[in-house]
Structure formats: structure tokens, C-alpha cells
C-alpha positions in Angstrom: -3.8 -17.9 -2.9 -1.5 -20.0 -5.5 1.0 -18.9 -7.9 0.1 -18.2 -11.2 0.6 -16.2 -14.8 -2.4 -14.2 -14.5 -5.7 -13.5 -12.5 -6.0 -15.3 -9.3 -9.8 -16.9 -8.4 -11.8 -15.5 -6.8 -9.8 -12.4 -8.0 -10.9 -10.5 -11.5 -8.7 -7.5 -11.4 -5.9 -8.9 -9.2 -3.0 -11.7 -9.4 -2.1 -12.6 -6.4 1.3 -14.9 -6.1 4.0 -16.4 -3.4 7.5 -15.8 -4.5 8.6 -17.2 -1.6 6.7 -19.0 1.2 6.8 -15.9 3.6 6.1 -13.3 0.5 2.9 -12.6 -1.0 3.0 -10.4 -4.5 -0.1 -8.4 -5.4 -0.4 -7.4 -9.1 -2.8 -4.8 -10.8 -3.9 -6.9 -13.4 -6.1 -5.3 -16.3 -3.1 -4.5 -18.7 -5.7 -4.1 -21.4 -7.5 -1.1 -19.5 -4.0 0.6 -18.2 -5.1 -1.5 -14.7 -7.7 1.4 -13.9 -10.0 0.6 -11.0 -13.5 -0.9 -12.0 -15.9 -1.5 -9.5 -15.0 -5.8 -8.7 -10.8 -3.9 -7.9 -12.8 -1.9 -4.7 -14.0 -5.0 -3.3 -11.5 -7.1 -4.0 -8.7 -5.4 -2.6 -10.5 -5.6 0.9 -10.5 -9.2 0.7 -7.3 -9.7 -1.0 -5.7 -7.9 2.2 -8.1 -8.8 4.8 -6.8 -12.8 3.8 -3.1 -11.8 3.9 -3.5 -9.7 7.1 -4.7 -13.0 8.8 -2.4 -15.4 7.0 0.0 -16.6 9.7 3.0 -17.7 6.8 3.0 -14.0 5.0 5.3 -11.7 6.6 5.6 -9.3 4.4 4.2 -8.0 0.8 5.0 -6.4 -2.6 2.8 -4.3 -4.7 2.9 -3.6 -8.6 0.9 -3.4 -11.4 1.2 -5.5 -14.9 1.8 -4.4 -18.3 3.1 -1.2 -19.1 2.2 1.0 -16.2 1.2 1.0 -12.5 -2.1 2.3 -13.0 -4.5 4.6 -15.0 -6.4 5.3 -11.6 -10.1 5.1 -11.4 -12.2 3.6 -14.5 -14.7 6.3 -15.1 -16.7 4.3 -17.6 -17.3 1.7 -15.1 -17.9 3.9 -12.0 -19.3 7.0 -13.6 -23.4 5.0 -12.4 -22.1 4.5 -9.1 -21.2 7.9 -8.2 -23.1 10.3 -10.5 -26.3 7.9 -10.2 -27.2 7.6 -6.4 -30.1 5.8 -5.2 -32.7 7.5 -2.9 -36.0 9.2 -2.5 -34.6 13.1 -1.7 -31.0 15.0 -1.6 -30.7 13.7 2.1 -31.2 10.2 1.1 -28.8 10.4 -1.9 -26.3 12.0 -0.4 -26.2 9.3 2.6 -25.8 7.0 -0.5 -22.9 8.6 -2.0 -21.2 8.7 1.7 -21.7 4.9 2.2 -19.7 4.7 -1.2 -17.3 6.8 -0.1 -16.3 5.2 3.0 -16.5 2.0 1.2 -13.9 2.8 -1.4 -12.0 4.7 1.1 -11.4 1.4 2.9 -10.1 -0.2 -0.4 -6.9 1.4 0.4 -7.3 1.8 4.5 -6.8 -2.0 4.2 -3.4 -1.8 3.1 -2.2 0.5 6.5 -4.3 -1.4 8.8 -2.5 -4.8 7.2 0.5 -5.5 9.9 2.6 -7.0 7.3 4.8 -4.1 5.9 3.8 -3.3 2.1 6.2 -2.5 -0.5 4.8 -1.2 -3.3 6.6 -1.1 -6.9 5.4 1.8 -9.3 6.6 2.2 -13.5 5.7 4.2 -15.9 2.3 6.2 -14.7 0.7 6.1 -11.3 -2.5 8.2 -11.7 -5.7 9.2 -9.3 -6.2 6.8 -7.6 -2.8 5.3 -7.7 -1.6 7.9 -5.6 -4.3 7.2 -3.0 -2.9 3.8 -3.1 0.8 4.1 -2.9 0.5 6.9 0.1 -0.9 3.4 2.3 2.1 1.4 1.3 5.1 1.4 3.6 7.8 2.0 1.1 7.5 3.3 -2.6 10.1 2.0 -5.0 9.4 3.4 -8.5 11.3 3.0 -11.9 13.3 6.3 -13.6 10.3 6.5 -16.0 7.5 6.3 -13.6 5.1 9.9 -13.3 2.9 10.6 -10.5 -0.2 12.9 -10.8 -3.5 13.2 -8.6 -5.4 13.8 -11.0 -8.4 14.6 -9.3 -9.7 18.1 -10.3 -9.2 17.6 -14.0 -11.8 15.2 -13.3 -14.1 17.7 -11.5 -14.0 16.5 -7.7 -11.6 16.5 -4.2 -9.6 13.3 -4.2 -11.6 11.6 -1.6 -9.9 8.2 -0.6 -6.4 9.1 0.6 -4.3 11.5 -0.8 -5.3 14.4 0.5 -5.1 12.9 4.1 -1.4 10.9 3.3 0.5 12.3 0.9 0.9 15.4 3.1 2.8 12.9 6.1 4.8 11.7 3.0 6.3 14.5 1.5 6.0 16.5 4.7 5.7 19.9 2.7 2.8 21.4 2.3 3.5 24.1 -0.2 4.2 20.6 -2.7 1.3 19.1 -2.0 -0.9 22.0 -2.5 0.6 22.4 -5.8 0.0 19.0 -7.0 -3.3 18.4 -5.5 -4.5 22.0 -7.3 -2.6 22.1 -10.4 -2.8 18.1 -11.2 0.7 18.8 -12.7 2.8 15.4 -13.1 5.7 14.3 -11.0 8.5 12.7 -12.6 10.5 10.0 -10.6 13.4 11.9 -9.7 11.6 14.8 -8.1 9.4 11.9 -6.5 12.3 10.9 -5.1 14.0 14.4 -3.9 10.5 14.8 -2.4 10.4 11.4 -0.4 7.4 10.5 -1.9 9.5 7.1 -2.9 12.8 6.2 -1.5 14.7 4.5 -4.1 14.6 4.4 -8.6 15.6 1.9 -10.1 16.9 2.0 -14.2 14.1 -0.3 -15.0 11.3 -2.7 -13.8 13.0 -5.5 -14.0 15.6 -4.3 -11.5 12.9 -2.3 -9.3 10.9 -5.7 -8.9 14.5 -7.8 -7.5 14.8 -4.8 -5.1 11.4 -5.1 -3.4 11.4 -8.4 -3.7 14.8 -9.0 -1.6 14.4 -5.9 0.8 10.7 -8.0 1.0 13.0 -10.9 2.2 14.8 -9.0 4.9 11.8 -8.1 6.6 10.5 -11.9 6.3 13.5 -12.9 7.4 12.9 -11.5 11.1 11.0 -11.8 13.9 7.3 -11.3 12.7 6.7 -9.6 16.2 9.1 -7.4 16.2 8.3 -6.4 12.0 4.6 -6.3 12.3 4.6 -4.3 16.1 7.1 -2.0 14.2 4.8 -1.3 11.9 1.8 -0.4 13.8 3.4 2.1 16.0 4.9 3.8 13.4 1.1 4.0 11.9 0.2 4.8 15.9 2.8 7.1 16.1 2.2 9.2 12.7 -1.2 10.3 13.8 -0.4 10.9 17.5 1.7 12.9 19.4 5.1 11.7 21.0 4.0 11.7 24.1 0.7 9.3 23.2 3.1 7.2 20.7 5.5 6.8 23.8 2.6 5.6 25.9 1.2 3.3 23.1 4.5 1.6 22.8 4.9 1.0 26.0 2.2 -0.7 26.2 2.9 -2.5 23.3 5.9 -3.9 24.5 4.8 -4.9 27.9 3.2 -8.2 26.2 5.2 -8.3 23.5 9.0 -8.1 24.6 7.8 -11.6 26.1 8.6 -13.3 23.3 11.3 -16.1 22.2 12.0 -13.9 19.3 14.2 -11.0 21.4 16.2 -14.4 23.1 16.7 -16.1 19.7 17.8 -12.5 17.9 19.9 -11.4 20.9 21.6 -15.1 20.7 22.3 -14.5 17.5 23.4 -11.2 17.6 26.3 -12.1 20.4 27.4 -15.1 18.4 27.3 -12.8 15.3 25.2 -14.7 13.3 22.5 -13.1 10.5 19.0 -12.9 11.8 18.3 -15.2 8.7 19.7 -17.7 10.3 16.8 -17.8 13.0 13.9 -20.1 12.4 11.0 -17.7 14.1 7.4 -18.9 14.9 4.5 -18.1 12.6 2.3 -15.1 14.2 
């Protein structure tokens, strides 16, 4: 994964860069089709995130899309053969067809949770469909004042069936919200995003939005990759568990884990009041 302007080999609907040696940034990159999601994005976000995932000098990643919005959601024109056009012999056959396709685009976005590096993703202007289904995976949502949000599902004739319906309720926590915006496909403006937790922080423009993630990016690279990527996976752990089994989990978590350099070099640090930038921690 190099550096570059635009599209990213093997990538056709993706630009994948390094800001910084421990930073990867993914971009949406179809400008000329509002970034909606043909049939190469499905694919290629599972093995844009399955490389990062296992790439020992990434510790942390940022999310946005190019042009003038995040994303238009999914590309009907591209997709419509896919779904409405299943392949088989009788309606049992089909419909095992259509739910191999479904699992398959539902772990486009899985991906993104299941990646241990903490994912910060940057929305402006509209975040549609499936954008939603994509942003609920991320870690944190950072959006610009003139960012929407709509799942826009039912204007389209169908349940949302890769996300939304399953995350954004653990997002926003209330249901009466979600049932409104999941039935009604009404849009949600940034600062009612934002009173809603569905992001945490708005930012005047993208310009600005983009130096946030990218230095709140560089805090987490900045410390121990244990600590950052264990943190992660029991707060993942812990949002579908109870307390009790999240208490367990991390227990067990730790017993391997808090023997580590990392806790000696941080608490070093710590007593001789020094930034935990200043440590130099191993690649994991």
C-alpha cells in the first residue's frame, strides 16, 4: 500500500495512503458516481482491511470519502443483477443464493470491527444506505457541520441488511430514534447526529475534520499497540456480552497480555512524566 493522488492497485474503488508510517488512510474513491458501492467496493474492502489488520507498522486508521460527499450508498445500477437476478434451479436454490450474497456483503463492513487497529472514520456532506452500515463499524465518527445521514433503505423497497439495523441501535442507544429513522428514511443533519452520539465531534469544514482524525489517529499510534488494539477488542467483546462475561474475557485477556514491556516502558514514563510519545514500542 503506497501513497498516492488517486486509486491504489490492486484497488478500483479505493485509495489507500500512509500519512504517517503508523497511519493508514482509506478513501472512497469514485467522486464521479457520489463514491456509491459497485460490486469490485464489496470485495475490495475485505482485502483492503484484511492487509491492514495483519500489517505489523499500522496502528491505527482513518476513513473518508473523496469529492464532495462521503457516500451515495449502494450503486443500484451496478448491483440491481446481483440481487434481483439470483442464480438457481427453484425458490430454495435462489434464495440460498441471495443469502450467500448477503453474508458476503455483510462482511464488507464486519471487516472494519473485527480489524484490531481502531478506525476513525470522517463523513461530509451525505452519508447514505450503505454509508450508514459503514460508519456504525468504525470506532469513532467525526463528521463536517454539513454532513446528513439517512438509511435509506425502505425508499428503496428492502430491510437494510448489512449493519445498521444490528449497530446503529448500540450507537445511539435509543430505540424510539432509530425506529424513526430506519422506518421513515428521514435525514439526520450533523448536529442532531451529534446530540444523538451517533458521531462525537463536527468540525466547520473538511479540511479541519480531516487534521482532527488524522492527529487524534496519531495519539492512538503513538501508544502501546497492545494496550490500543486489546482495548479495542474488549470493548467490541464487551458491547455484545454481558458484564459479567466482558469481566471474564478481560481477564483473560490480560493474563498474557499485561506481560508485556509496554506497561514497564509506559509506567516508566508516566513516573518520570514524560508523554507516551516519547516511547519507542515494538511492532505487534
Amino acid at each position: 500500500m503506497s501513497s498516492s493522488g488517486g486509486l491504489t492497485a490492486p484497488y478500483t474503488t479505493l485509495a489507500v495512503s500512509r500519512p504517517t508510517e503508523s497511519i493508514m488512510h482509506v478513501e472512497l474513491h469514485r467522486p464521479d458516481k457520489r463514491n456509491a458501492m459497485n460490486q469490485a467496493f464489496w470485495s475490495e474492502m475485505v482485502e483492503c482491511f484484511n492487509s491492514i489488520a495483519e500489517d505489523p507498522d499500522c496502528r491505527a486508521v482513518v476513513v473518508s470519502g473523496a469529492g464532495k460527499l462521503f457516500t451515495a450508498g449502494i450503486d443500484l445500477m451496478d448491483m440491481a443483477g446481483n440481487i434481483l437476478q439470483p442464480g438457481g434451479e427453484d425458490t430454495a436454490r435462489m434464495s440460498w443464493n441471495i443469502r450467500k450474497t448477503i453474508t458476503k456483503y455483510q462482511e464488507t463492513f464486519s471487516v472494519i470491527e473485527k480489524c484490531p487497529k481502531p478506525v476513525i472514520v470522517a463523513v461530509h456532506g451525505a452519508c447514505i444506505g450503505g454509508g450508514i452500515d459503514m460508519i456504525t463499524a468504525c470506532d469513532i465518527r467525526l463528521c463536517t457541520q454539513d454532513a446528513w445521514f439517512q438509511v435509506k433503505e425502505i425508499d428503496i423497497g428492502l430491510a437494510a441488511d448489512v449493519g445498521t439495523l444490528q449497530r446503529l441501535p448500540k450507537v445511539i442507544g435509543s430505540s424510539s430514534l432509530v425506529n424513526e429513522l430506519a422506518l421513515t428514511a428521514r435525514k439526520m443533519y450533523a448536529d442532531e447526529a451529534k446530540s444523538c452520539g451517533l458521531v462525537s465531534r463536527v468540525f466547520a469544514d473538511k479540511e479541519a475534520m480531516m487534521a482532527a482524525a488524522l492527529e487524534m489517529a496519531g495519539e492512538m499510534a503513538a501508544r502501546s499497540p497492545v494496550a490500543v488494539q486489546g482495548t479495542k477488542i474488549n470493548l467490541v467483546y464487551a458491547r455484545d456480552h454481558s458484564v459479567a462475561d466482558g469481566l471474564k474475557y478481560v481477564a483473560t485477556w490480560n493474563m498474557s497480555m499485561l506481560q508485556t514491556e509496554d506497561v514497564i516502558k509506559s509506567a516508566q514514563a508516566s513516573m518520570e512524566k514524560k508523554s507516551p510519545k516519547t516511547i519507542e514500542f515494538s511492532k505487534l
